[in-house]
Structures are given as C-alpha cells and as structure tokens.
N, C-alpha and C positions, 0 to 999 in steps of 0.2 A: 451323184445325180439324185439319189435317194433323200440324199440330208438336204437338197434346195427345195424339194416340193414341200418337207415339213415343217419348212421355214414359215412359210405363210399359214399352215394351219395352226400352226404354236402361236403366233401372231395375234389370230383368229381369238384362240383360246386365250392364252392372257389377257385380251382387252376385254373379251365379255365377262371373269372373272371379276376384273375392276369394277365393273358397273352393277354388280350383282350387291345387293343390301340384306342386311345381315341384323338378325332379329333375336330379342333376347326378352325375358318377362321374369318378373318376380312379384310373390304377395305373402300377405298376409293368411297363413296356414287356418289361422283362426275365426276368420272376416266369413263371414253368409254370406256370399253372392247372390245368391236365390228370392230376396230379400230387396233388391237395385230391380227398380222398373224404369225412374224417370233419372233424367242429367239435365246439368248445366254447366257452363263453364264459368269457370274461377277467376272474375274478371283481374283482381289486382294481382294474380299470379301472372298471367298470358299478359299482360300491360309491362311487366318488367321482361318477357320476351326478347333478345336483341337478336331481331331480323327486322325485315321492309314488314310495314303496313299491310303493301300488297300480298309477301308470303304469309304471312298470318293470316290472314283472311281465306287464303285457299289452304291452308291448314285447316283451320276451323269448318271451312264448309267440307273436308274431307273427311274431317270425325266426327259431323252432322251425317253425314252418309251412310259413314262405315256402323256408326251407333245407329239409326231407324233403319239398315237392313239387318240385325241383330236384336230388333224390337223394342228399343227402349226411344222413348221421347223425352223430347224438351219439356221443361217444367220450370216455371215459378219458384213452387216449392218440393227442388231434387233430393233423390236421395243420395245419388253421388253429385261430387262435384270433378270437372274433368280440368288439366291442368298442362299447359305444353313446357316444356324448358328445351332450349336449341344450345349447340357449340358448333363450331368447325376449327378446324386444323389443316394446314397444308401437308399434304403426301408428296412424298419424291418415291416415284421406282425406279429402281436401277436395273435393266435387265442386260446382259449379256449373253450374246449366243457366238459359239465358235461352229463353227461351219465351215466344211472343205476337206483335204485330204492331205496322208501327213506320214510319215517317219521321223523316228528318230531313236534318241535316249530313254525315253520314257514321259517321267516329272520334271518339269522345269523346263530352259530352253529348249527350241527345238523350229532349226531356219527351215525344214522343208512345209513346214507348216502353214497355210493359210486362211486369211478368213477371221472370222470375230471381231464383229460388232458391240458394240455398248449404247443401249438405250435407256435417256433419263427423263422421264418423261416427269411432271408435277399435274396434280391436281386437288381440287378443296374436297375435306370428306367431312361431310357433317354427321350430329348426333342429332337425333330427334326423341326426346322422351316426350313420352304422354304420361300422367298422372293420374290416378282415380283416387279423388280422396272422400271417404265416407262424411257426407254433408254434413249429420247428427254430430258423430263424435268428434270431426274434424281432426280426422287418424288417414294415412294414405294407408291404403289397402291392396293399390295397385301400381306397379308402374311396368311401363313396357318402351322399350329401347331398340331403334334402328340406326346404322351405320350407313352410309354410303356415299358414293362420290354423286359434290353436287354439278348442277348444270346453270350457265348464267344464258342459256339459251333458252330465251323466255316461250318459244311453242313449246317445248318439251318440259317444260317446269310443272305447269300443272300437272300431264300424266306421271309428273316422276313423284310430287308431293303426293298426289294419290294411291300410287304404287308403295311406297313409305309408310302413309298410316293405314292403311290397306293392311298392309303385311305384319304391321307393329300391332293392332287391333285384333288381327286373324286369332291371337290367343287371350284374349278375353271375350268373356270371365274365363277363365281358369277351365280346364278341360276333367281334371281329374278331383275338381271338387267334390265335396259328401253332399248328397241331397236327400 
C-alpha cells in the first residue's frame, strides 16, 4: 500500500525534473568586464538564427530586460555586442516502475510478482546560447548556455523564453572577476 501512494509522488518528481533548465557559462579569464557599459545585438549573427521570427523576437526582448535590469543600455556605438545561436533535439524517456508485491527466487524470473509499468514519454529540448562578443576586438568573451524542454504551447512560451535567458544571463558578467 506503501509503494502505490509513491507512485504518484515519483511521478510528481520526474516530470518537474524534466522541465527544470539547466545553465552553464564560460569566458574569457583575461577580458575586463568592468570595462562593458553599453550593448547591441549582432544583427548578421541573430539573422542566421534558425527559430520563428516570433521566437526571436521574445528572445531579444528578453535579453533587453535581463541586460537594463543589470545596467547596461542600448547603444549605437556598444561595447559588447550580444549574439544568440539555438538547437533542439528530440528526448525519449524511458521510465519504468515495478510496483506491487512479490516472492520468489531472487534475480530474474519471478510469477508471484506483480505490477511494472514502462513509461516513454518524448519531448523537444532545446539549447539556447547567448554570446557576448567584445565589439572593439571582435573576440567572444562570453557565452552562456541553457537546456531545457521546449513548449509549443504558445501562452507558456514567453514565460518559459524568459525563464531561459533569465537564468542563462543570471551569471553575467562573471561573478568572481578581478576588479
């Protein structure tokens, strides 16, 4: 009775796992951050982009956000330039759970056994890089990487795109920089 109420909390637990995005950043050790007041985006870079029009756009106004609550403005003439590149892949999970009650031999067969299930669920996980590339030297200095499962559920698209560079942004510039 015990193993059927955990059914459903395991359940619970694996699928908020799925939808949880997964962030990663690397730079240039040697780059002055301190140095980057104004951006722009990289338009011939973001035009070879392959998503909708529409996603891009609320990409873009998402790292208009996420950059002027971090003080840095649009500019004419930036010092960084900002730069998106996207992928996805298709995910399969396979989950199986045995559940129920049981004797027998040990490993392997075992008829008093019952119960177990096999769950295969598929969904699209995309990549979303952001770029930061030093305008001057036209060197990247920054990039920062999120995973996660997408959604074609267009009310939820925007919270989830902003949720993404939100959280991809959250480590720029650099935290343990020298100043």
């Amino acid at each position: 009775m015990k193993t059927l109420k955990l059914i459903p909390l395991l359940l619970v637990f694996i699928l908020s796992s799925c939808s949880s995005i997964h962030v990663n950043a690397d730079y240039d050790s040697k780059a002055d951050f301190t140095q980057y007041k104004t951006y722009a985006f990289h338009k011939n870079g973001i035009d070879k982009a392959q998503i909708s029009g529409l996603d891009k756009k609320r990409i873009l106004r998402a790292i208009d956000t996420e950059m002027t609550k971090k003080g840095f403005t649009k500019s004419e003439n930036p010092d960084m330039l900002v730069n998106i590149f996207t992928k996805e892949r298709e995910r399969l999970d396979v989950n199986q759970f045995n559940a129920g009650w049981g004797y027998g031999w040990g490993w392997g067969w075992n008829p008093y056994f019952w119960g177990g299930n096999t769950f295969v669920t598929s969904s699209t996980e995309g990549t979303l890089f952001i770029d930061i590339i030093d305008a001057k030297k036209k060197e990247l200095v920054w990039e920062g990487e999120g995973v996660g499962v997408l959604t074609e559920n267009r009310s939820k698209k925007e919270e989830q795109i902003n949720n993404f560079v939100a959280k991809i942004l959250a480590q720029f510039p650099p935290s343990d920089i020298k100043k």
